[in-house]
MARFI-742052 format. One record per atom (N, C-alpha, C, O): x negated, y negated, z. Coordinates in steps of 0.05 Angstrom, whole numbers, plus 32768, in hexadecimal, padded with zeros to 4 digits. Layout:
N
XYZ/...
This chain:
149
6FBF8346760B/6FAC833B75F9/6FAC831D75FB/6FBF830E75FE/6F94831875F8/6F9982F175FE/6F9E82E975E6/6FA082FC75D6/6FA082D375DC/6FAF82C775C7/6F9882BB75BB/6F8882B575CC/6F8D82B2759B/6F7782A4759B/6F7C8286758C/6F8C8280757A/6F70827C7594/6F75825F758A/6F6E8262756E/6F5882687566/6F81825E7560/6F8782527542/6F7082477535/6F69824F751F/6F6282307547/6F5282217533/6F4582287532/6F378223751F/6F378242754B/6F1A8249754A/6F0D825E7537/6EF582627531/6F2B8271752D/6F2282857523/6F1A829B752F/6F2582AE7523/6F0D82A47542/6F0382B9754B/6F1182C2755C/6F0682CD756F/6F3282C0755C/6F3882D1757C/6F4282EE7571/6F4382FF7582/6F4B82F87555/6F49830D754D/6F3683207545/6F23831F7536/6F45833B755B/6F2B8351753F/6F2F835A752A/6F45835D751E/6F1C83607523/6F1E836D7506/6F36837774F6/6F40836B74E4/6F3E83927501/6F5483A174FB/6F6D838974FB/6F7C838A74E7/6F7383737511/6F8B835E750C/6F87834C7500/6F99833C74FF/6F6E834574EF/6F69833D74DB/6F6C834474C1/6F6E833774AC/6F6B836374C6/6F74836E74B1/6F90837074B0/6F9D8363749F/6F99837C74BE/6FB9837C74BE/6FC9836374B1/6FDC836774A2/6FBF834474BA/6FD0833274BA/6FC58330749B/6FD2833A7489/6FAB83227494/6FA883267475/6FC1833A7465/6FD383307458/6FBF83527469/6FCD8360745D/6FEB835C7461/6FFA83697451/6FF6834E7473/7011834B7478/7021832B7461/703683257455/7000831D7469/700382FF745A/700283097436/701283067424/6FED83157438/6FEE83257413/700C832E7410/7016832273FD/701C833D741A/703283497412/704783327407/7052833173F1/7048831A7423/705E8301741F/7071830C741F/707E830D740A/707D83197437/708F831E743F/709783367456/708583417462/70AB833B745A/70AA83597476/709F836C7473/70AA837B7463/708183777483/70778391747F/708483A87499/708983A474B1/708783B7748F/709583CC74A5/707C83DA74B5/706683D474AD/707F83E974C6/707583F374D6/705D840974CF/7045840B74D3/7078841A74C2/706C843474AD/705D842F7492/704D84407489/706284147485/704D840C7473/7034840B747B/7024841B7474/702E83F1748F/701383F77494/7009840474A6/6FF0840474A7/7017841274B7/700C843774C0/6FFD844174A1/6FE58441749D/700C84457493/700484567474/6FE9844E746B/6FD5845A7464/6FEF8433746E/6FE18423745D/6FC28425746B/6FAD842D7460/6FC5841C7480/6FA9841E7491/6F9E843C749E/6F88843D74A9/6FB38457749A/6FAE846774A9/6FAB846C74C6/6F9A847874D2/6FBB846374CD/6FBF846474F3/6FE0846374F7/6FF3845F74E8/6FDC84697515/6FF484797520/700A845C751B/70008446751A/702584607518/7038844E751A/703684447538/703D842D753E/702E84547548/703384417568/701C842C7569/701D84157572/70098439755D/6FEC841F7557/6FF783FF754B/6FF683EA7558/70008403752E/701183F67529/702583DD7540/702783C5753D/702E83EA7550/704683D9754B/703883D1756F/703883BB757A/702E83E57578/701983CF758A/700D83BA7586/700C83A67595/6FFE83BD7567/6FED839F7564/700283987556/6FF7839F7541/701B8390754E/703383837544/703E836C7559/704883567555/703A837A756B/704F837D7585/703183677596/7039835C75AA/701C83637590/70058355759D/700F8340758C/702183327595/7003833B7571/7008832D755D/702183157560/702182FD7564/70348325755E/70488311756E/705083047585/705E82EF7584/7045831175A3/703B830575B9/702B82EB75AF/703182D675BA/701882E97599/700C82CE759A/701D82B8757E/701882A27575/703082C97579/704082B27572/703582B5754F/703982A4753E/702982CB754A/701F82C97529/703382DF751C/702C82DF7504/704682F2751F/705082F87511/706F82F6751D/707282E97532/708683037513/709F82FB7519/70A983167512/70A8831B74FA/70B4832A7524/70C0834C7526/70D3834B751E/70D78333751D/70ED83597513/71058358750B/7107837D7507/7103838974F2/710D8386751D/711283A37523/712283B37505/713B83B27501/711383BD74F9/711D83CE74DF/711B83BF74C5/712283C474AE/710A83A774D1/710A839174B4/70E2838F74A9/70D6838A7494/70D9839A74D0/70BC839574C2/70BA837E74D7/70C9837774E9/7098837074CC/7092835774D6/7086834B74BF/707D835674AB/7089832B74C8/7083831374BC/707282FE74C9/706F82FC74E1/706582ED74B4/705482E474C0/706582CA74CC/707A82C574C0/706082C074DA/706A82A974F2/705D828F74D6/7050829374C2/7068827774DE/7060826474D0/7043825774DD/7035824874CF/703B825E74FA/7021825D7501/7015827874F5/6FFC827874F0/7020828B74F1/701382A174E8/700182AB74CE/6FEF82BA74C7/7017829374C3/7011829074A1/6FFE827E749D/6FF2827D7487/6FF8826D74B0/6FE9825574A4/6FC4826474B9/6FAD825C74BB/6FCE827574C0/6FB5828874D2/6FAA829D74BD/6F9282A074BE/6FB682AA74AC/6FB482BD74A1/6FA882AC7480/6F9682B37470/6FBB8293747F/6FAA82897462/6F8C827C7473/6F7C82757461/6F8382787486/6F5F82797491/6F5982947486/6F4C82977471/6F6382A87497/6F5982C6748A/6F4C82CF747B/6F3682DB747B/6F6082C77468/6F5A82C3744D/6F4582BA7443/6F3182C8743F/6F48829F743E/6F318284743D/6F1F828E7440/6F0D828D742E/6F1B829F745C/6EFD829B746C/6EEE82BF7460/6ED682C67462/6F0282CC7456/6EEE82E97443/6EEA82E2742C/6EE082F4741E/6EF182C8741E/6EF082C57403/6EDB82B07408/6ECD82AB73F5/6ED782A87416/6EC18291741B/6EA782A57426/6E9582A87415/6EA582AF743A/6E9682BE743E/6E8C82D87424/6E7482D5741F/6E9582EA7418/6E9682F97405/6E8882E773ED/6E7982F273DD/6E9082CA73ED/6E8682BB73D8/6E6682B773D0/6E5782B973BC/6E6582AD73F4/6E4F82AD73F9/6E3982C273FC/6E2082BD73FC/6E4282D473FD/6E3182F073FF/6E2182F473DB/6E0982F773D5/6E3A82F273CB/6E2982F173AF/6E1282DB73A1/6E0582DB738C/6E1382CC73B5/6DFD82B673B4/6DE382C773BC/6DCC82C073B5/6DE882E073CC/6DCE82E973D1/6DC6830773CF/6DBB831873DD/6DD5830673AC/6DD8832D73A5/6DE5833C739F/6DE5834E738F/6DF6833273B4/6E0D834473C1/6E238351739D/6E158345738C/6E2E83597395/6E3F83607380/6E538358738C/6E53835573A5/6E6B8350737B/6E8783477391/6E8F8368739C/6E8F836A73B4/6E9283797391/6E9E839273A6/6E89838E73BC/6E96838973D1/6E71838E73C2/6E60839673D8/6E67837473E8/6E6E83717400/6E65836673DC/6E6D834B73ED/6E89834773F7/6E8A83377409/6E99834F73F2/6EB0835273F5/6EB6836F7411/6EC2836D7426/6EAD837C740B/6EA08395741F/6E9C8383743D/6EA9837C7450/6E7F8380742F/6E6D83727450/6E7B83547456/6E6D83497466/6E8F83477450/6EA083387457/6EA883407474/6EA3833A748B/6EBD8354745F/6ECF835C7478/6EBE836C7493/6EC7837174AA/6EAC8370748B/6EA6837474AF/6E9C836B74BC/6E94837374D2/6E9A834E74AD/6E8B833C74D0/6E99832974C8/6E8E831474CE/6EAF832574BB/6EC0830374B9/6ED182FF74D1/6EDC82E974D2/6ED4831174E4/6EE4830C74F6/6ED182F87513/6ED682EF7529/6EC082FA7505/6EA882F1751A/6E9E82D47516/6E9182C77526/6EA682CC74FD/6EA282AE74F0/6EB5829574F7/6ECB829774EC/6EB282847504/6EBF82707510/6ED1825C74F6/6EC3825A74E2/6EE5825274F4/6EF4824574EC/6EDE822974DE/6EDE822374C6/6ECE821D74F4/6EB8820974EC/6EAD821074DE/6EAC820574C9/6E9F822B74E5/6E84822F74CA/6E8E823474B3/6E81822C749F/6EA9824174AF/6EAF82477496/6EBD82227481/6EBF821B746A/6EC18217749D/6ECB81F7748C/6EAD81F1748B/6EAD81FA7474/6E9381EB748E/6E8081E87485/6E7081F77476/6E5A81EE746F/6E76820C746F/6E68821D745C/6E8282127442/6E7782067430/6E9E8212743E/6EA68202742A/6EA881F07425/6EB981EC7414/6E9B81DC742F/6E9281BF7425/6E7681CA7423/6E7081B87414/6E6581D57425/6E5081D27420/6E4C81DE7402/6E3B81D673F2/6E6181F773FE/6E68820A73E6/6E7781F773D0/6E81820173BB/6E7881DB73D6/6E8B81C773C4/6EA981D473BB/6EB281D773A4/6EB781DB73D8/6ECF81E673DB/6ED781F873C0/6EE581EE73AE/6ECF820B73BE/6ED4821F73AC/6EEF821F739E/6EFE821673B0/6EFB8223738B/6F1B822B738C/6F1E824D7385/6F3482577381/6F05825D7386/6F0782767379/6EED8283738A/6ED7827A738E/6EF982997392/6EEA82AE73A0/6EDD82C47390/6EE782CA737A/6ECB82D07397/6ECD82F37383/6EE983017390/6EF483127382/6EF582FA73A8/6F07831273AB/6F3382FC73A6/6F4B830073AA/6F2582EA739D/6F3882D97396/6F3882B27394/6F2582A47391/6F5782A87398/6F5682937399/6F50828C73B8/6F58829A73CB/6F3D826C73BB/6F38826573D1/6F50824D73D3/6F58824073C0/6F5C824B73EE/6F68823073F1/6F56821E7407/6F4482277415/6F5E820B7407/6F5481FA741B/6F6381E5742B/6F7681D87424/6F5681E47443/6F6E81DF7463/6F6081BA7462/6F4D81B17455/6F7281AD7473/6F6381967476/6F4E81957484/6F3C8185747C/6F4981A4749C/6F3081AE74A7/6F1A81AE7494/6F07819E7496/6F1D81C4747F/6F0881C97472/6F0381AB7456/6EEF81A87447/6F1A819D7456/6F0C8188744C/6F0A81737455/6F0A81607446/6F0581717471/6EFC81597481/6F0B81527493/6F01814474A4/6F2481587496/6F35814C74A8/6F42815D74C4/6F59815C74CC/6F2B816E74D0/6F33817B74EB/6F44816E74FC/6F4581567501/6F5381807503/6F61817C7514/6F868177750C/6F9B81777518/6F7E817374F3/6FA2816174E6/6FA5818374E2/6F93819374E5/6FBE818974DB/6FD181A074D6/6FC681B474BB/6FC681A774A6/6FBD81D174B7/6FB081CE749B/6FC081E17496/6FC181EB747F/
């Protein structure tokens, strides 16, 4: 699997978008068999995209302990974040209910670039509150690309 660049946002799919969200929500070691359970798929699925995941340096394995998010992993997974609560936000600007915006979020946020989502929150006057939660914000998204967020 190739590795995706951090700033751009788009080198994950969906499903390892989901995964890592859900690993960053926990804040701390998710095991194997949790999110097998959790997501409904086989444990070897699992620990394949585990086992990818950590190839690019975003999560950290510890055999019988689970995985963790990497300190590049964590600061990847709080974009994640950011970018369904920003997106989802924006969806109720045009209808949307937060369950149905929140919904149609997640299935095309994996497709939204790191940029558009720092210019859709400056343009949103950096939100601090989502419908599906709290928003944080990176120095990227308040003007300062490129420094550490």
């Amino acid at each position: 699997m190739p590795c995706m660049k951090i700033q751009d946002g788009l080198g994950l799919s969906p499903r390892k978008v989901t995964y890592l969200k859900y690993i960053f929500e926990r804040a701390g070691p998710v095991k194997t068999c949790d999110l097998a359970s959790r997501f409904d798929v086989d444990p070897s699925t699992i620990t394949k995209t585990l086992t990818e995941l950590s190839a690019c340096g975003l999560l950290r394995i510890a055999p019988y302990h689970g995985a963790s998010l990497s300190p590049e992993g964590r600061l990847y997974a709080e974009f994640l974040v950011k970018r369904h609560r920003i997106l989802a936000l924006a969806l109720t600007h045009y209808g949307l209910s937060r369950e149905e915006a929140c919904t149609e979020a997640s299935r095309f946020e994996s497709l939204v670039s790191k940029d558009a989502i720092d210019r859709m929150c400056k343009a949103m006057g950096h939100p601090s509150h989502g419908v599906c939660g709290e928003i944080t914000h990176d120095t990227g998204c308040l003007g300062h690309a490129g420094e550490p967020g």
